[in-house]
C-alpha positions as CSV (number, residue, x, y, z in Angstrom):
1,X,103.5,126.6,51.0
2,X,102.6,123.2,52.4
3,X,101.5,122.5,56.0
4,X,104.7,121.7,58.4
5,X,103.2,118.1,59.4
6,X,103.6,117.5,55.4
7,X,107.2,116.6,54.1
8,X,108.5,119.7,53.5
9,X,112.2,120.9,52.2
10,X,112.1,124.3,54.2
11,X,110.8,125.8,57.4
12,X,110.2,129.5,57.1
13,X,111.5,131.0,60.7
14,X,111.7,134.6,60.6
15,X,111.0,137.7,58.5
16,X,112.4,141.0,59.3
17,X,113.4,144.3,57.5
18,X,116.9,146.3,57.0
19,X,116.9,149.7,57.5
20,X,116.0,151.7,55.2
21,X,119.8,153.6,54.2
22,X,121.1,154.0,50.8
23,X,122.5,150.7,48.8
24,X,125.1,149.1,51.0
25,X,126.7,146.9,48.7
26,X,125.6,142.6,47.8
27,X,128.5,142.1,50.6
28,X,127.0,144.2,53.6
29,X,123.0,143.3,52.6
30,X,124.5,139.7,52.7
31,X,126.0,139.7,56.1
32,X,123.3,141.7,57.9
33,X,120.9,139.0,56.4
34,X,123.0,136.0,58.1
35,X,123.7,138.1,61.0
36,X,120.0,138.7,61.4
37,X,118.9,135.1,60.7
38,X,121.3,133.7,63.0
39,X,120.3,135.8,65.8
40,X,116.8,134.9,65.5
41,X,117.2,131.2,64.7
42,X,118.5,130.2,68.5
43,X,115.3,131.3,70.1
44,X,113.2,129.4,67.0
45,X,114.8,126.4,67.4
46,X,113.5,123.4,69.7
47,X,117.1,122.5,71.5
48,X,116.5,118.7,70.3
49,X,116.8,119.8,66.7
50,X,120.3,121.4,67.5
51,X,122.2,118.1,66.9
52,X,120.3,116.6,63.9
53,X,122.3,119.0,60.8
54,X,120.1,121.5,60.3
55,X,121.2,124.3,57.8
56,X,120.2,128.4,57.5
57,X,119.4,129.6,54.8
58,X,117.9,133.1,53.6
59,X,116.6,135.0,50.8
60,X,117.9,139.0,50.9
61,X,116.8,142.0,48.9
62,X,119.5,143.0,45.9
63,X,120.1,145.8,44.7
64,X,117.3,146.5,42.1
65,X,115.0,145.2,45.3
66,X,116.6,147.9,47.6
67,X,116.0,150.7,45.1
68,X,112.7,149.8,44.9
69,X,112.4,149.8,48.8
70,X,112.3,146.2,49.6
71,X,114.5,145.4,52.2
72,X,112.7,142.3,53.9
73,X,115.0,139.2,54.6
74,X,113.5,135.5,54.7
75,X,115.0,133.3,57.0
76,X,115.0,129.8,56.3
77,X,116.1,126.9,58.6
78,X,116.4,122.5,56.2
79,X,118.2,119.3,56.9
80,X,120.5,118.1,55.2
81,X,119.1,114.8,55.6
82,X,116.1,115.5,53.4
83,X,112.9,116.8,53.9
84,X,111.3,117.9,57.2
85,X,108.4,116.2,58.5
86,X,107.0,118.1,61.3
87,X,108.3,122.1,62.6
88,X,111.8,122.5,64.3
89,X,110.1,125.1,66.3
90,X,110.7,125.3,69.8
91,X,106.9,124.9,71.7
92,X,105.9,127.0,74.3
């Protein structure tokens, strides 16, 4: 972890959970993770940032994960430019 106003190569932007449900499949736990991330990225996102490259990424829960009943997503948001200097955030 490193402070946002520190060259950084990742933003953490959201954290949520799947339901709890037996093993989906790689495919399914894969898609509700984009699916999620994408849906929550628009309201992270200061609208000035929108035109500058940035890519979504995340970190999902496999299978040995699951069974263990972890099912929390990481949603990630870098440029493709190089490190971030400062928080995409949207402020207030």
């Amino acid at each position: 972890l490193v402070p946002c106003t520190s060259p950084h190569d990742a933003e953490v932007f959201a954290r949520f959970s799947l339901p709890a449900a037996a093993w989906p499949g790689s495919s399914a736990v894969r898609q509700q993770a984009s699916d999620g991330c994408a849906s929550r990225l628009s309201g992270y996102l200061n609208p000035k940032f929108a035109s500058i490259g940035l890519n979504q990424q995340y970190v999902y829960p496999n299978q040995d994960a699951w069974l263990a009943g972890q099912r929390t997503v990481v949603c990630e948001v870098s440029s493709g430019n190089g490190p971030l200097t400062g928080s995409v955030r949207a402020t207030s």
